[in-house]
N, C-alpha and C positions, 0 to 999 in steps of 0.2 A: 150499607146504608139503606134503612127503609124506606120506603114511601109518607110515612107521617113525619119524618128527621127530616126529609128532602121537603115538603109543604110547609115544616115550621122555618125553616131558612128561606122559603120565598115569601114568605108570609112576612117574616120580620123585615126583609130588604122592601119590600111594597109598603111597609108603616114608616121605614126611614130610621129602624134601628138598627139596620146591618147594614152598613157598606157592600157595592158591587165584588172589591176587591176581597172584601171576608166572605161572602158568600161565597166567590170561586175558590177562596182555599177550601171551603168545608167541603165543597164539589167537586175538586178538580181529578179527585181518585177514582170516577168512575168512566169507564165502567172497571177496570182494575186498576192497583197501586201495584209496580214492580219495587220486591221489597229485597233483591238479588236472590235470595236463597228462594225464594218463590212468586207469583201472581198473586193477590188475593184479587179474588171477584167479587167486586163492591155492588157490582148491578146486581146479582143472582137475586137477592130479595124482591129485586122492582120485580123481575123475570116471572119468579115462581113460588115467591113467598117465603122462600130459605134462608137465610143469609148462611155465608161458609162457615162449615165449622172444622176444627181442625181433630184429624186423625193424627196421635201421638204417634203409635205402633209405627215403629220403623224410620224414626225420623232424629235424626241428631241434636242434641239437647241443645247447643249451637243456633243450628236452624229455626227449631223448635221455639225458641224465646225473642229471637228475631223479629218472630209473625206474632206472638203474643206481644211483645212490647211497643209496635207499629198499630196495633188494632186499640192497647189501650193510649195512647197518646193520641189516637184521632177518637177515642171516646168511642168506643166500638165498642160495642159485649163479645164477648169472646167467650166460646164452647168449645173444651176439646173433650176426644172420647180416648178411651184404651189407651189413658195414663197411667203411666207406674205409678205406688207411692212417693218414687222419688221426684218427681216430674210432681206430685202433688206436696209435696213440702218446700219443692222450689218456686211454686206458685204462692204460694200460703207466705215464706218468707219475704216473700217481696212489697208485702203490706199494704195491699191492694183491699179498698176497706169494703167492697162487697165481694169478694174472693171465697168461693170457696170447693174443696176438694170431696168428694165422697171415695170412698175403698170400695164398697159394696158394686157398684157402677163402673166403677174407673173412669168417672168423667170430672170433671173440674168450671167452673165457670168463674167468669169475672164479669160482673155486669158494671157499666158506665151509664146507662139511663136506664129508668122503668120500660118493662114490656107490658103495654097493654094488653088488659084479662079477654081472653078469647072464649067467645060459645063453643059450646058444643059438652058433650057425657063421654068422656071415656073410661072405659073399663080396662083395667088389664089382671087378667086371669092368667095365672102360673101355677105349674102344676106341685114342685116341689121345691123346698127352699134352698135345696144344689141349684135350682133354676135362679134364685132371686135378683146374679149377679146382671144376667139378660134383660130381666123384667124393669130391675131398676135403671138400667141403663136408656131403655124405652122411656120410664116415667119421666125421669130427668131431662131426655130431649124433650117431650111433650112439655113439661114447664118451662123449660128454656125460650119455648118457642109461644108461652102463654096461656096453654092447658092446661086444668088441673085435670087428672085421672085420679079416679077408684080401683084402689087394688084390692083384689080376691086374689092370696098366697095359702100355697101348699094346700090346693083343692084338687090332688091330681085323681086320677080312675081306679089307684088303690084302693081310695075309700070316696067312695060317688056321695055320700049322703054332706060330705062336704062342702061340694060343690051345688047340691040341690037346694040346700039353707039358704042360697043366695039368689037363690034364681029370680024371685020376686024381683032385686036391685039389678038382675043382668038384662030382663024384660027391659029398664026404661032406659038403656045404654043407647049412644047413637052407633056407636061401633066401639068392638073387644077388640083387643090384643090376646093371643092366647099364646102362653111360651111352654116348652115344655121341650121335655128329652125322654131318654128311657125308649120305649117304643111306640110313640107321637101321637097317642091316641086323644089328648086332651080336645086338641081342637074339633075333630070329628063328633066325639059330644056334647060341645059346645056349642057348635051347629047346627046340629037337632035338636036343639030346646031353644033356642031364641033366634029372632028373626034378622038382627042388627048386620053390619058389613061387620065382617073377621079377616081379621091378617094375623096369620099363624105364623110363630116363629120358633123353628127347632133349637136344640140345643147338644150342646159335645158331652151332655150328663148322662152315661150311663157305661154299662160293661162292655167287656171285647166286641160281642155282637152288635151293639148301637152304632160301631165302625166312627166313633168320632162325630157321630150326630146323621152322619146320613142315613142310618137306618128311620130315623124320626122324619128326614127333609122328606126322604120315598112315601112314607104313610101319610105324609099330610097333603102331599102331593096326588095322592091314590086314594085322598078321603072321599066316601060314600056321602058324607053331607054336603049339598052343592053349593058353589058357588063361594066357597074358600080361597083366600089370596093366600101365599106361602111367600115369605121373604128366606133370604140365605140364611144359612147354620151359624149362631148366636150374634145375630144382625140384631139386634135391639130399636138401635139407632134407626136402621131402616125400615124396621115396625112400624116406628112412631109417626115416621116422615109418610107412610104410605096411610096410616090412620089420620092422621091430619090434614093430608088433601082431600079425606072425604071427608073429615069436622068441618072444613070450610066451604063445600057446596051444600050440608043441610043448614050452617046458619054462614052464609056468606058477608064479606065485611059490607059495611054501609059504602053502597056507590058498585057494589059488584055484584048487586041481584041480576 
């Protein structure tokens, strides 16, 4: 539960359209709801501006529908990431009228209320379209959570004149995403042509020698361009989340300058 959901529930009880008693149901799940197969942490939003989202991978399709049927029945949006197809057709079945699944991503969402549109430019720059399923994975949190991003795809260091066509639009970015694999050189370029905050994100795309993406983690981690953040190897997700805490200190919400 966010902070604007939790104001318009005291806000209606202070006009004398909500009752005390409907007020604390809509409240009473924080800061978690014990749902047996899990906690959801209701407060994390107030906390740090996240609300939870759920990671599929590795989790019983059982359990799984559990925490998504509990989050839609209290009118929760719900994100989950590194969803099978199957897990996204059992979403889609369930007729959930703002439901929807991407493949490219592996993420799924169901939203219950609008999210209000958040400032800020993001950029995400990927180097090849083996990368796209990292890159999109990033976008889609970034909207989920109210950012729109600009993506620059398959602009990797094969062919640089790619990447230079854009530079103008990467100049007025507040902060990039830069994904890539192979041997991680994208963000290090990236780097040294614009000024903005970069959170680099490898990937497990490429041959024997790429070792599963950490030969990319080690290079970006070893970049000559300074002052590079590096999230884990095809963290998308956590791209997005580490580019968003800084969209929300250059345009901060109203009441938290």
């Amino acid at each position: 539960m966010d902070a604007n959901t939790i104001k318009k529930i005291l806000e209606a009880v202070e006009k004398g359209e909500l009752k005390g008693g409907e007020a604390f149901e809509k409240l009473k799940h924080i800061p978690y709801a014990d749902l047996g197969v899990g906690k959801h942490d209701g407060h994390r939003a107030l906390r740090n501006g996240f609300s939870e989202v759920i990671l599929c991978e590795g989790k019983d399709s059982g359990h799984l529908f559990t925490i998504v049927n509990s989050l839609v029945e209290r009118k929760i949006n719900v994100f989950g990431t590194r969803a099978t197809p199957e897990v996204g057709r059992e979403v889609l079945s369930r007729g959930h009228p703002k439901a929807d699944y991407d493949p490219v991503s592996r993420t799924f969402k169901i939203i219950s209320h609008d999210v209000e549109p958040q400032k800020g430019r993001l950029a995400i720059v990927c180097a090849g379209t083996a990368d796209m399923s990292v890159a999109e994975e990033a976008r889609r949190t970034a909207e989920y959570f109210g950012f729109e991003a600009k993506r620059f795809y398959d602009v990797g260091v094969a062919g640089l004149h790619r990447l230079v066509s854009h530079l103008e639009e990467l100049h007025d970015a507040d902060c990039a995403i830069v994904v890539a694999g192979m041997e991680g050189a994208l963000p290090s370029v990236v780097g040294g042509l614009v000024s903005c905050p970069i959170v680099a994100c490898p990937t497990s795309v490429g041959y024997g020698a790429n070792l599963k993406g950490f030969t990319a983690l080690l290079a970006m981690l070893n970049s000559c361009s300074e002052g590079i953040a590096v999230v884990n190897i095809d963290n998308g997700f956590g791209a997005a989340c580490a580019a968003l805490r800084i969209l929300r200190k250059v345009h901060p919400a109203e009441g938290k300058k």
